[in-house]
TIKEKOL-738119 format. One line per 3 residues: number of its first residue (from 1); their letters; for each residue x, y, z of C-alpha. Coordinates in nm, 3 decimals, padded with zeros to 5 digits, always signed. Example, Ala and Ser with C-alpha at 12.3 -4.5 7.8 and 13.67 -1.06 7.14 Angstrom:
2
1) as) +01.230/-00.450/+00.780  +01.367/-00.106/+00.714
% end
This chain:
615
1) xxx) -00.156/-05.242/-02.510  -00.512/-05.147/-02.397  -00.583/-04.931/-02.071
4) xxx) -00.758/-05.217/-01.945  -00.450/-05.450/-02.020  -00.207/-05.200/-01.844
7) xxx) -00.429/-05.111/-01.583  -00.462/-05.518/-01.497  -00.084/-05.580/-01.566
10) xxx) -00.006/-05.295/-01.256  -00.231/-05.393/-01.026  -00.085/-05.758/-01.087
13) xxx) +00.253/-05.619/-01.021  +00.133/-05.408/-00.704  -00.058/-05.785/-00.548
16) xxx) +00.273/-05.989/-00.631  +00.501/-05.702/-00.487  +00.296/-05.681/-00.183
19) xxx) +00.300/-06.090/-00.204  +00.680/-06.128/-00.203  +00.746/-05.860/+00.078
22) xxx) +00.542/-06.039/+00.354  +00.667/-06.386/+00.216  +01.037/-06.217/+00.302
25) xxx) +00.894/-06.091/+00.602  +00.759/-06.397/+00.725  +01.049/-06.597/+00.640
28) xxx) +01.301/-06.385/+00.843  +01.084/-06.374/+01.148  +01.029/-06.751/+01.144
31) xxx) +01.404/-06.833/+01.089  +01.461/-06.574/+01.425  +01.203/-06.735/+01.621
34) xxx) +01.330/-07.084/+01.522  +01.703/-06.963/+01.674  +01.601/-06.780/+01.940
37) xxx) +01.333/-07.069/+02.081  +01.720/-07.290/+02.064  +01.890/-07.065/+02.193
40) xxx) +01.639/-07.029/+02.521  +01.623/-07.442/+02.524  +02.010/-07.433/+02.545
43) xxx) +02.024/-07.197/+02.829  +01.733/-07.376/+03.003  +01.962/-07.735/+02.981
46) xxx) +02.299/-07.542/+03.058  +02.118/-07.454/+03.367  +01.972/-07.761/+03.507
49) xxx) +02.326/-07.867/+03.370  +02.506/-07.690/+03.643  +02.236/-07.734/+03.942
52) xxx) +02.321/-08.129/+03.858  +02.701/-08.064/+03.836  +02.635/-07.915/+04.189
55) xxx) +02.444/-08.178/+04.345  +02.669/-08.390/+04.230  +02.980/-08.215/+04.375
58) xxx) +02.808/-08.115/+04.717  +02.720/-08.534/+04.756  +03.043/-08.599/+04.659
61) xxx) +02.938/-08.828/+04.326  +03.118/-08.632/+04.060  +03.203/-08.955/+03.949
64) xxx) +02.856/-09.040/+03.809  +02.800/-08.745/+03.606  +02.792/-08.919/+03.301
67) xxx) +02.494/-09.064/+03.338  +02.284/-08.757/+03.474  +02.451/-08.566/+03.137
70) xxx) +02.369/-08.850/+02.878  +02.012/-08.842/+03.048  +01.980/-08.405/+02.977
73) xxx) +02.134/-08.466/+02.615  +01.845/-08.734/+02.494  +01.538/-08.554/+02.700
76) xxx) +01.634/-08.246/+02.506  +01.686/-08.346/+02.149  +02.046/-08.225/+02.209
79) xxx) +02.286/-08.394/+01.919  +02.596/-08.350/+02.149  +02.625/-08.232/+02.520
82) xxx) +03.002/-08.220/+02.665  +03.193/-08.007/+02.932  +03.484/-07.798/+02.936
85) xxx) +03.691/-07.725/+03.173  +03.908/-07.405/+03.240  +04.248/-07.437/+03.327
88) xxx) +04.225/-07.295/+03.732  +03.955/-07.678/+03.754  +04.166/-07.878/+03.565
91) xxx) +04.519/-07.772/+03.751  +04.257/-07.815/+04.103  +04.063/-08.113/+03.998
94) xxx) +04.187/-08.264/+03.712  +04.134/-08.301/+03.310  +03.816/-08.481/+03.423
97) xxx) +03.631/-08.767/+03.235  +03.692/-08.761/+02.882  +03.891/-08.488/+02.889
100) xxx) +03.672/-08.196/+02.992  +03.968/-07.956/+02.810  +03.950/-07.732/+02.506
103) xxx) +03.793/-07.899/+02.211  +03.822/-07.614/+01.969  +03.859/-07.207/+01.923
106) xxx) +03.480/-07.149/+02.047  +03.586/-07.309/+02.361  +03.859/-07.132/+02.401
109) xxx) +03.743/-06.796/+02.295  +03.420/-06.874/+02.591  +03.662/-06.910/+02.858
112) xxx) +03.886/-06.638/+02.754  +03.615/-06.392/+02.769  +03.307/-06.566/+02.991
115) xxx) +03.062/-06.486/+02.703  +02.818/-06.707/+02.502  +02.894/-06.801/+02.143
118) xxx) +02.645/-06.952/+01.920  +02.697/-07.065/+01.594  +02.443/-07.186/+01.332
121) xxx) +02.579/-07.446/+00.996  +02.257/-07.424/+00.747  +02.300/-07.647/+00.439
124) xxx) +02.015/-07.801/+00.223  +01.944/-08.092/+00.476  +01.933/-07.967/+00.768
127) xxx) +02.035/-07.675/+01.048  +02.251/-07.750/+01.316  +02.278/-07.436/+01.617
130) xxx) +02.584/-07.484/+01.816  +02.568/-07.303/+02.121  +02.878/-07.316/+02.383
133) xxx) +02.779/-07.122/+02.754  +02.997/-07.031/+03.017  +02.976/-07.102/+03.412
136) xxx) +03.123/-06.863/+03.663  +03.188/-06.862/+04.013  +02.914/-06.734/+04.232
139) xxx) +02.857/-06.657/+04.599  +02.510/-06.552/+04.579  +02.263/-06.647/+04.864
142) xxx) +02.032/-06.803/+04.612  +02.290/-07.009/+04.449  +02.565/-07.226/+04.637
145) xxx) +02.898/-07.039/+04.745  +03.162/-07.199/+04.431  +03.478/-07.043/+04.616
148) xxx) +03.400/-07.301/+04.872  +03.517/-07.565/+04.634  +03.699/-07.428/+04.404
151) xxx) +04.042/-07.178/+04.421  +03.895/-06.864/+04.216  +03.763/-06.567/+04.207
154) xxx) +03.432/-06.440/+04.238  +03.309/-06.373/+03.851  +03.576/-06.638/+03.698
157) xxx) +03.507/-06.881/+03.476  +03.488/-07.253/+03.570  +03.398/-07.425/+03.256
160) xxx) +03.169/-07.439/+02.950  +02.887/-07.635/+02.817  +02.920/-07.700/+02.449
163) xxx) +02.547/-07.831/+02.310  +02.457/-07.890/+01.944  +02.061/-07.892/+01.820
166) xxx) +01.935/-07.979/+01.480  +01.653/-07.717/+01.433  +01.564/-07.836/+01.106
169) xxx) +01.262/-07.946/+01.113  +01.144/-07.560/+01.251  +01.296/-07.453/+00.882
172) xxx) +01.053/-07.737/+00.714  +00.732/-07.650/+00.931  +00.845/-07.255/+00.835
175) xxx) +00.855/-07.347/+00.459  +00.493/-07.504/+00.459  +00.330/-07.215/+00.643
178) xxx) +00.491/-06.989/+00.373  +00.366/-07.190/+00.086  +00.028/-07.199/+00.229
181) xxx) +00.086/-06.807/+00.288  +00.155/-06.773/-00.097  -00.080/-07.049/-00.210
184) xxx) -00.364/-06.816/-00.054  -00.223/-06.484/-00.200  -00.228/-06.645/-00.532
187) xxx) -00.560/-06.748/-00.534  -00.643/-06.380/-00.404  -00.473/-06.237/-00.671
190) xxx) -00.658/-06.448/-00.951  -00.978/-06.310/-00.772  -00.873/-05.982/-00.741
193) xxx) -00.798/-05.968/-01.121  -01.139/-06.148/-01.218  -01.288/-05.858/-01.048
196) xxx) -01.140/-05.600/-01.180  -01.189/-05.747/-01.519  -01.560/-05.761/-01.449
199) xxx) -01.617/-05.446/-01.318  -01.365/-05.166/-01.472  -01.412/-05.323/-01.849
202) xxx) -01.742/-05.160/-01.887  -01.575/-04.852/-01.769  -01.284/-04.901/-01.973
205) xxx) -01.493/-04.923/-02.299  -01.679/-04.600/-02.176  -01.327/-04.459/-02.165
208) xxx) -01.248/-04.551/-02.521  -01.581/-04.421/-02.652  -01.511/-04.107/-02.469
211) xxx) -01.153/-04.068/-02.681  -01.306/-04.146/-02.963  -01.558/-03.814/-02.900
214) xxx) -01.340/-03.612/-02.769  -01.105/-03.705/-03.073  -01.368/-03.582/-03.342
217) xxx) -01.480/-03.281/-03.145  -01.102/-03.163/-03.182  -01.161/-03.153/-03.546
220) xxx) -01.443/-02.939/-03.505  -01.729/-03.277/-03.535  -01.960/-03.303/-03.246
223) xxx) -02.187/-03.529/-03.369  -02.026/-03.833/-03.178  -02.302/-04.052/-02.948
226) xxx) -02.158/-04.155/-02.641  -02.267/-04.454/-02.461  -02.229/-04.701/-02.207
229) xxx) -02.362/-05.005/-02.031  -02.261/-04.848/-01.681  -02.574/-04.732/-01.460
232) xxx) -02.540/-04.492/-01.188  -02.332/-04.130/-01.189  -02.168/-04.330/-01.539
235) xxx) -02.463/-04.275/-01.684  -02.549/-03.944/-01.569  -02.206/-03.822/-01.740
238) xxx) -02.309/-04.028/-02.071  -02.599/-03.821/-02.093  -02.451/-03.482/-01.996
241) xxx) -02.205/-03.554/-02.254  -02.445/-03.619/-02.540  -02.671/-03.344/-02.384
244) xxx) -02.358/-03.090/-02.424  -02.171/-03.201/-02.738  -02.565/-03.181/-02.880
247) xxx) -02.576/-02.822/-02.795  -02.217/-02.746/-02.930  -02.273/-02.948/-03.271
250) xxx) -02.648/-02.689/-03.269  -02.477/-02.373/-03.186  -02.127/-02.407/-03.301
253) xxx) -02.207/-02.189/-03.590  -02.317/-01.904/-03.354  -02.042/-01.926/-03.109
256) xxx) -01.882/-01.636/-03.328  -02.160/-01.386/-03.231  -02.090/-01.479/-02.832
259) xxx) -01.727/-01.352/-02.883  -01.819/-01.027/-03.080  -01.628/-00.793/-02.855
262) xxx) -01.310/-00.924/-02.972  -01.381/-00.808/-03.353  -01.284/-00.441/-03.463
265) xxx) -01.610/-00.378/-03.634  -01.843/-00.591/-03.463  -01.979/-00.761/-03.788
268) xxx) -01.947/-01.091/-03.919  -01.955/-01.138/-04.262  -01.847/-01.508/-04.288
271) xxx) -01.969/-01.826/-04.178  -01.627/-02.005/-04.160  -01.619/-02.051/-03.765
274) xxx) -01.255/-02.106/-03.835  -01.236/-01.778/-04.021  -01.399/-01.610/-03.743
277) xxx) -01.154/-01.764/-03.491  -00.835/-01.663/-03.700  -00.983/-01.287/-03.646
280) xxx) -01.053/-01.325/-03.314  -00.709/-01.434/-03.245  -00.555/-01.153/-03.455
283) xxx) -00.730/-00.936/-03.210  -00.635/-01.069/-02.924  -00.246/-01.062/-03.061
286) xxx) -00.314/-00.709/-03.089  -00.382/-00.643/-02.770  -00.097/-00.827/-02.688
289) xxx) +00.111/-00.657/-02.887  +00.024/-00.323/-02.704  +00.068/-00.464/-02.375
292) xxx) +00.439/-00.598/-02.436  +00.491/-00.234/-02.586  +00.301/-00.006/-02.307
295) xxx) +00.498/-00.292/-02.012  +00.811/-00.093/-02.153  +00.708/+00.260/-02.120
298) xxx) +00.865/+00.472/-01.860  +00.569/+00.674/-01.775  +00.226/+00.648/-01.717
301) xxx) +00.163/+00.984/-01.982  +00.335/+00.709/-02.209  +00.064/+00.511/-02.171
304) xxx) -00.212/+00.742/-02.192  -00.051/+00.879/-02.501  -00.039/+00.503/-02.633
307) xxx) -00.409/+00.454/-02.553  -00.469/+00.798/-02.775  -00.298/+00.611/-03.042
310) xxx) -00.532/+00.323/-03.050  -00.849/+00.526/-03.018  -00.766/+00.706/-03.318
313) xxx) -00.588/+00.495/-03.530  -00.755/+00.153/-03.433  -01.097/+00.286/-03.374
316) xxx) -01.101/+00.601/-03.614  -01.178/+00.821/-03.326  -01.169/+01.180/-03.384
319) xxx) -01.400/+01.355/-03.081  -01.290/+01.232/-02.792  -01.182/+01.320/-02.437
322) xxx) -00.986/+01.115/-02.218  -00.953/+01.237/-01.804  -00.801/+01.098/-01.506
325) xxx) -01.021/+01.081/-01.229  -00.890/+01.108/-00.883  -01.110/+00.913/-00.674
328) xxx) -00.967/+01.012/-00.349  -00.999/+01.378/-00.470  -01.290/+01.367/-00.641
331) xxx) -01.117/+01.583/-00.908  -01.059/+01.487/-01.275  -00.787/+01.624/-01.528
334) xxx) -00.784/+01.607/-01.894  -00.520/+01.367/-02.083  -00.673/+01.412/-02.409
337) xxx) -00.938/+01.633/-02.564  -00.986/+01.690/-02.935  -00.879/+02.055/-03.002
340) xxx) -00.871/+02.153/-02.623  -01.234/+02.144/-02.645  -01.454/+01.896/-02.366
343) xxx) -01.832/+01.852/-02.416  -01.870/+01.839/-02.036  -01.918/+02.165/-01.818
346) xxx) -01.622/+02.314/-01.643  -01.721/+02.254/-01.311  -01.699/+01.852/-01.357
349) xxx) -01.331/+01.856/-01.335  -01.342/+02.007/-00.992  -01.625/+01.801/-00.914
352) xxx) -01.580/+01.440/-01.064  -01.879/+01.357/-00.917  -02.118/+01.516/-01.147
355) xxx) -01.966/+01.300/-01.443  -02.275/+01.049/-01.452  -02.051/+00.797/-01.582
358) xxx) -01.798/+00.837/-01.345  -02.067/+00.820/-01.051  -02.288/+00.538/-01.184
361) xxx) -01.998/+00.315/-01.318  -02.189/+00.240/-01.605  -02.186/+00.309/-02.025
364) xxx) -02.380/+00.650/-02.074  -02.468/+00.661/-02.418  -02.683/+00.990/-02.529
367) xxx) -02.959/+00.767/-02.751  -03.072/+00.593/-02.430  -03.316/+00.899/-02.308
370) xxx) -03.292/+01.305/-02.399  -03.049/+01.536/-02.179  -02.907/+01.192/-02.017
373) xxx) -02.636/+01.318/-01.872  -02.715/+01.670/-01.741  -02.323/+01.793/-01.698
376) xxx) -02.289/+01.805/-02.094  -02.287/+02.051/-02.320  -02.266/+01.908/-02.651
379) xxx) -02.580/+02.064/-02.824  -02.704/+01.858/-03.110  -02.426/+01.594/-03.045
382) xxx) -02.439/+01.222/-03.008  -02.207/+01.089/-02.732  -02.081/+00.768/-02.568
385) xxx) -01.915/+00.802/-02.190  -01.702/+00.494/-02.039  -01.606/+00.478/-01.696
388) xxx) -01.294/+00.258/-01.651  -01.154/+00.230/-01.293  -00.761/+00.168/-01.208
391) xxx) -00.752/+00.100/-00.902  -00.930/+00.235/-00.522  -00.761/+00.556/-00.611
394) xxx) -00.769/+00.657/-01.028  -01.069/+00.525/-01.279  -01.015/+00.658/-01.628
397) xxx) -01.307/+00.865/-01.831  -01.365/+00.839/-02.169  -01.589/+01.073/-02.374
400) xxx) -01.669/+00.974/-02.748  -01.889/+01.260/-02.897  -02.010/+01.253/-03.290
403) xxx) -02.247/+01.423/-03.505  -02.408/+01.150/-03.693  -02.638/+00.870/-03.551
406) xxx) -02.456/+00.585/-03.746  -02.140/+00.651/-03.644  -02.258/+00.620/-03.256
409) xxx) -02.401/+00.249/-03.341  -02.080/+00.246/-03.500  -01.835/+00.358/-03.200
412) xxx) -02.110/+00.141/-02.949  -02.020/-00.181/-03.116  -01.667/-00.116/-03.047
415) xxx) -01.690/-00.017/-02.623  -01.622/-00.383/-02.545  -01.341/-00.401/-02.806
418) xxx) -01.188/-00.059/-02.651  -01.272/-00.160/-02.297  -01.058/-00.469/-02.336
421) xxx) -00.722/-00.233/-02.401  -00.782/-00.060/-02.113  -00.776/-00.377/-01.915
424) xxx) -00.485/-00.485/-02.082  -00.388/-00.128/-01.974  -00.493/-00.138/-01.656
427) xxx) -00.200/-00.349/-01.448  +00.079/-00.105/-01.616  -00.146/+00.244/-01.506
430) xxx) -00.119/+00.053/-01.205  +00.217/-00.019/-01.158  +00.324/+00.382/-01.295
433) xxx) +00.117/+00.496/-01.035  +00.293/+00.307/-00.755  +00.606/+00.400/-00.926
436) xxx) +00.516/+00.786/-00.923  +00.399/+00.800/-00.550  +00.769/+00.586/-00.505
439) xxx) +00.907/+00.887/-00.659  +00.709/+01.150/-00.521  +00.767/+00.959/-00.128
442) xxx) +01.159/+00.995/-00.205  +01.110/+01.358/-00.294  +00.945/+01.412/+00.020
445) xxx) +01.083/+01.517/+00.346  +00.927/+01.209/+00.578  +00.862/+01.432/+00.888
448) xxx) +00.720/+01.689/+00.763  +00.558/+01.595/+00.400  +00.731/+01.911/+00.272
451) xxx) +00.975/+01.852/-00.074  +01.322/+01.767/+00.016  +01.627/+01.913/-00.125
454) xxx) +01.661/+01.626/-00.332  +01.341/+01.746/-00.486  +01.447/+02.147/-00.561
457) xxx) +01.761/+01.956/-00.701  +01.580/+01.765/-00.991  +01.292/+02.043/-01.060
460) xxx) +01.512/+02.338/-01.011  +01.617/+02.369/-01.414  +01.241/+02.294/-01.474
463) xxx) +01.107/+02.593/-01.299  +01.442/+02.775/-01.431  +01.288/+02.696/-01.809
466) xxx) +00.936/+02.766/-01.738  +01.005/+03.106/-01.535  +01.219/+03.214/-01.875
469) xxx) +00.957/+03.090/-02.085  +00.699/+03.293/-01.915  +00.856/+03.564/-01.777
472) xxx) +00.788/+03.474/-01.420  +00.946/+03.562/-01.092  +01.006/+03.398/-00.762
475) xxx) +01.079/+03.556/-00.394  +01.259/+03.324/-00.202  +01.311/+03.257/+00.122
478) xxx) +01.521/+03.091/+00.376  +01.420/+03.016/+00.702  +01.593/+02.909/+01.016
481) xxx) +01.464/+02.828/+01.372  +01.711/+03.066/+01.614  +01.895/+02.838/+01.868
484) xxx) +01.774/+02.520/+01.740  +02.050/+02.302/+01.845  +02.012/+02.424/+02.168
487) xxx) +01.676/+02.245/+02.163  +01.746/+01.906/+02.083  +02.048/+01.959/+02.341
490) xxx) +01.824/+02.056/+02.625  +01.493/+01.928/+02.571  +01.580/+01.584/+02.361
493) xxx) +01.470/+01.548/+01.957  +01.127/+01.465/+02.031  +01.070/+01.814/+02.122
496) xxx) +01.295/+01.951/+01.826  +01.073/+01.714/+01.622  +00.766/+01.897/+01.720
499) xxx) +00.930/+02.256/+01.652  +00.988/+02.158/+01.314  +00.666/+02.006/+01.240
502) xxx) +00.507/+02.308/+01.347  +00.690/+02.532/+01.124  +00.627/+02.331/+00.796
505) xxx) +00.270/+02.322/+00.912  +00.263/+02.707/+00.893  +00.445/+02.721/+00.588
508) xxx) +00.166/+02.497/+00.405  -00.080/+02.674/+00.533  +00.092/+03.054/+00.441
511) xxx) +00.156/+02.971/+00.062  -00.058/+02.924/-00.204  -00.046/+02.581/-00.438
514) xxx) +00.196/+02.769/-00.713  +00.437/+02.789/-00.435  +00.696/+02.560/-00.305
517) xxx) +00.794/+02.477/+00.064  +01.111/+02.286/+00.120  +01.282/+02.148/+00.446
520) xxx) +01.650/+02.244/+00.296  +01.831/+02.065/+00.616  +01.795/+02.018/+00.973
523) xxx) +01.619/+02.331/+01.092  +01.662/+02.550/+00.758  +01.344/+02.560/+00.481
526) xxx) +01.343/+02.709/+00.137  +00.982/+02.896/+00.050  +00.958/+03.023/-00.302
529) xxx) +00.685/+03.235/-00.407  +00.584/+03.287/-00.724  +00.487/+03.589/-00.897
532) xxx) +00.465/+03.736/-00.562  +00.518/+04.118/-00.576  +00.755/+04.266/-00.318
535) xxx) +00.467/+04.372/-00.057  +00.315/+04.036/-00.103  +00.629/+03.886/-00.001
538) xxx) +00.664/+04.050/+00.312  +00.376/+04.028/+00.404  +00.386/+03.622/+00.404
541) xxx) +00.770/+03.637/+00.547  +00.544/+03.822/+00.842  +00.274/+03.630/+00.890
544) xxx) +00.501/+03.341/+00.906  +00.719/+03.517/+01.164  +00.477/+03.597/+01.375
547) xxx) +00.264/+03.270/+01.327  +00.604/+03.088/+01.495  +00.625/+03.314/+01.723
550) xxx) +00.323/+03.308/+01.875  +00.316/+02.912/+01.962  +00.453/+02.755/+02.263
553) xxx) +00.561/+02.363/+02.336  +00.490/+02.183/+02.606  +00.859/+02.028/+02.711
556) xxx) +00.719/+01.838/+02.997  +00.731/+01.920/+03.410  +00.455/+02.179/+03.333
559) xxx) +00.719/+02.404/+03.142  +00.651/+02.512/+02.787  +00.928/+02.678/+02.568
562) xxx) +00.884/+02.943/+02.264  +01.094/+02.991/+01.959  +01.147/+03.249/+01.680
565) xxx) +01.292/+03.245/+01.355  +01.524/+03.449/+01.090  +01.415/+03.478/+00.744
568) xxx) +01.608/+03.562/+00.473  +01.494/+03.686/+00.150  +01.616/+03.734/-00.232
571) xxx) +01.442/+03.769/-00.546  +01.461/+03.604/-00.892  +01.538/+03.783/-01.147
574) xxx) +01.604/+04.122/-00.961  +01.919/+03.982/-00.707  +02.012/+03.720/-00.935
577) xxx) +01.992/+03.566/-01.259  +01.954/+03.162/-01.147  +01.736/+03.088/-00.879
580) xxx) +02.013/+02.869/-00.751  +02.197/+03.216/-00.654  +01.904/+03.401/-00.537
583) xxx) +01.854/+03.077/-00.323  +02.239/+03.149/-00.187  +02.118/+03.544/-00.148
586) xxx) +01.855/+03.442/+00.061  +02.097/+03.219/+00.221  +02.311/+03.524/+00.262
589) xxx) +02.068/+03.780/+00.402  +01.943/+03.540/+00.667  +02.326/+03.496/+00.788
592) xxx) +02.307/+03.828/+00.793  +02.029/+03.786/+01.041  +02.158/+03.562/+01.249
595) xxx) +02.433/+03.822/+01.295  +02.219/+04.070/+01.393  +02.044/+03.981/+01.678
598) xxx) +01.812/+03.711/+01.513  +01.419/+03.704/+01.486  +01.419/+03.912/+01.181
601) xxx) +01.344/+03.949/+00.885  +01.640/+04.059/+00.617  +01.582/+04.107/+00.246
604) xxx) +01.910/+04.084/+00.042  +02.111/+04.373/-00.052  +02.456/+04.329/-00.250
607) xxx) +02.707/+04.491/+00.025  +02.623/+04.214/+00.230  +02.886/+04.050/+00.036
610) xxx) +03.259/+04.113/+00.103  +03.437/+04.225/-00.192  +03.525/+03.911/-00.411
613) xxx) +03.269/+03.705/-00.234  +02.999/+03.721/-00.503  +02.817/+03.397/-00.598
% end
């Protein structure tokens, strides 16, 4: 089946759906206006029914009755019209004239319950609505007083009015309306489709011709000519479409130099466009391949050391550099240089700045104009220098250097190739980056920004190995505020808060950046000094004394309160052979000044231990 033919055959279905619903609704609400226009006819005769009865009664004719009721029944189209009296009438008045009883159970079930029953019989000829309607006693001022006749109750039930109405001919006038209803969506439906027909074949056969292009163009043929008897934007998208597929079918052959930077070596030596795709695509699978493998690495020095891999083995690099720039910083340091050896100056890596690469964003290659970049050093050297940024906070430098002229063309042919394994890079630098400063924020005392104890824990056997390794020493100390708790207890935590704060704020600013400041716990800190001789020591366990000493808080109500501190101090490897028990002789000697009067400073000696007491 065509589109055309489908297209027709739904809408067809949609027209004759819509068709039959209104037909259904139509026919419903005619066959519940035909009952309820009865059913209001019925109650209009059951009520000049019982004003007559009345009349009757109050001029004392109830005899005649007959008469006035045959003359209701045949003004009204009624089939039947009869009376029924309830019980309390008939045992007061009588059975009445033929037999005003109980005729059947709707009747009954009316006087029983003083409620209206209708009942409609449908068959094939006709519909007959039978429609039985109580009367009850009244005493209202607008109606006549019925407990002045009869023995009841206000509210009971006198008798009944049984009527019958063939409503048939409402069901015949109903079914012509809804033939004429259908007749006319018919006919609207033929037009409809004639339409349609008329106006979306044209577009249907520009459909097909469009398949038919799009079909050859998949097997690389884009010589199909697509046309169309359609005017207006039609039109405008035949010729676009001729226009573009002309334009592919010209260039098609060329489309290989366009995507370039995906080939290793930058040349094309075939004129297969299908060969040239297949190595295109085994380039890009390359690059996928390192991404799946970097996405897996732990570190982010696994990934540099990844991207080393690729610039020498993919690339045949061999004189390269490869930094980490700090953009927040605006320091650099090396990942990769060949034999230790950079072709920049030394002050760049302080200064990240004076990398023109780095500032300018842009490829500096040493061919474009002599002494380019003015922060090099490489005399009689060709180089290539790619700036690559992470993220707001880390761009990547790479510097390609190389004696001979042809091997620069050489490596510039490849920047696009290497540039698109750093982007592939890029996301999981990225994400080790976040994961690092993760790290390094759960390492870090929140307060205070000094390392937590967590932190000594994991790098303790680190500095253990280097100190070994290079025969270094460490003076450590432990510091305590005197009478901290007393603090928080009289002056609240926000003032202990600003106590310690203060401290670590000292202790930054008294050590240099090979030392380490810790918050230990609470109120305690661990400084460790390294390769600090014993004068140097003392003299920063001083400053640091006297630095706390001298400030003062404000603790509100114009009062301002001033604290001192212990220090303890032991020394690796002279007290101890771990720093883990110099840290507990430091530990030690400050206990030991806390025990003497406090504000001190106490340098460990071994009789401060009690005999069997030794760490």
């Amino acid at each position: 089946m065509t589109t055309k033919s489908r297209l027709l055959l739904i809408v067809t279905f949609m027209l004759l759906g819509l068709t039959t619903a209104t037909i259904i609704n139509i026919s419903l609400n005619f066959r519940e206006f035909s009952i309820n226009s009865a059913v209001e006819k019925s109650k209009l005769a059951a009520n000049i029914v019982k004003d007559g009865l009345t009349s009757h009664m109050v001029n004392g004719i109830m005899d005649k009755r007959q008469y006035f009721l045959n003359q209701i029944s045949s003004n009204n189209n009624v089939e039947f019209l009869r009376l029924v009296r309830a019980d309390s009438v008939v045992k007061q008045y009588g059975p009445g004239l033929n037999e005003e009883t109980l005729r059947d159970a709707i009747d009954k079930e009316v006087l029983r319950t003083g409620k209206t029953i209708k009942k409609i019989t449908e068959n094939p000829e006709n519909i007959i609505l039978r429609i039985t309607i109580p009367y009850k006693a009244t005493t209202n001022n607008n109606s006549p007083n019925c407990l002045n006749c009869h023995d009841v109750k206000k509210g009971d039930t006198l008798g009944a009015i049984s009527m019958e109405f063939d409503i048939s001919h409402m069901r015949n006038s109903g079914m012509m309306t809804i033939l004429k209803i259908l007749g006319i969506n018919l006919l609207f439906i033929v037009v409809v489709l004639i339409l349609m027909n008329y106006y979306v074949a044209p577009y249907m056969k520009l459909f097909s011709n469009m398949q038919e292009g799009v079909k050859k163009a998949y097997s690389g043929d884009f010589t199909h000519n697509f046309s169309s008897s359609v005017g207006g934007d039609a039109k405008k998208v035949v010729n676009q479409m001729n226009s573009l597929f002309g334009k592919m079918q010209e260039t098609f052959g060329d489309i290989k130099y366009n995507l370039a930077t995906f080939i290793p070596q930058g040349g094309m030596s075939s004129t297969d466009p299908l060969q040239e795709a297949k190595t295109i695509i085994n380039e890009l699978s390359d690059i996928y391949k390192f991404k799946k493998t970097i996405e897996l690495d732990a570190s982010k020095d696994a990934v540099y050391s990844r991207v080393v891999d690729i610039l020498k083995i993919k690339y045949n690099l061999d004189r390269f550099s490869l930094y980490e720039v700090n953009n927040t910083q605006h320091n650099r340091k090396p990942i990769y240089t060949h034999n230790g050896d950079s072709i920049c100056l030394e002050y760049v890596d302080e200064d990240s700045t004076q990398c023109r690469a780095h500032r300018t964003k842009t490829d500096v290659i040493s061919s474009e104009f002599i002494n380019l970049c003015q922060s090099c050093k490489a005399n009689n050297l060709h180089y290539i220098c790619i700036s690559f940024t992470i993220n707001s906070e880390y761009s990547l430098v790479l510097s390609i250097s190389t004696e001979d002229s042809d091997e620069l063309n050489r490596i510039q042919t490849q920047i696009a190739s290497i540039k698109n394994y750093l982007e592939a890079a890029k996301p999981v630098i990225e994400s080790r980056i976040l994961m690092d400063k993760l790290r390094d924020t759960s390492l870090r005392d929140g307060m205070t920004g000094l390392y937590n104890r967590r932190f000594l824990e994991e790098i303790i056997d680190k500095i253990m190995s280097q100190a070994d390794r290079n025969k270094e020493t460490y003076s450590v100390m432990m510091l305590d505020v005197d009478f901290f708790k007393m603090v928080n207890d009289t002056y609240g935590h926000d003032v202990g808060d600003k106590v310690i704060v203060a401290l670590s704020k000292i202790l930054k600013e008294s050590i240099r950046e090979a030392d380490l400041a810790i918050r230990y716990g609470g109120e305690e800190f661990v400084v460790m000094l390294n390769n600090a001789t014993d004068e140097g020591t003392m003299k920063i366990a001083k400053n640091i004394h006297s630095a706390f000493g001298a400030l003062s808080f404000d603790v509100g109500n114009s009062e301002t309160l001033k604290k001192t501190i212990s220090i303890g101090i032991a020394k690796f490897p002279t007290d101890g052979d771990t720093i883990w028990k110099c840290i507990k002789y430091a530990d030690t000697a400050l206990y030991e000044a806390k025990n003497t009067g406090r504000n001190k400073i106490v340098e460990f000696k071994a009789e401060m231990f009690k005999s069997g007491e030794e760490f």
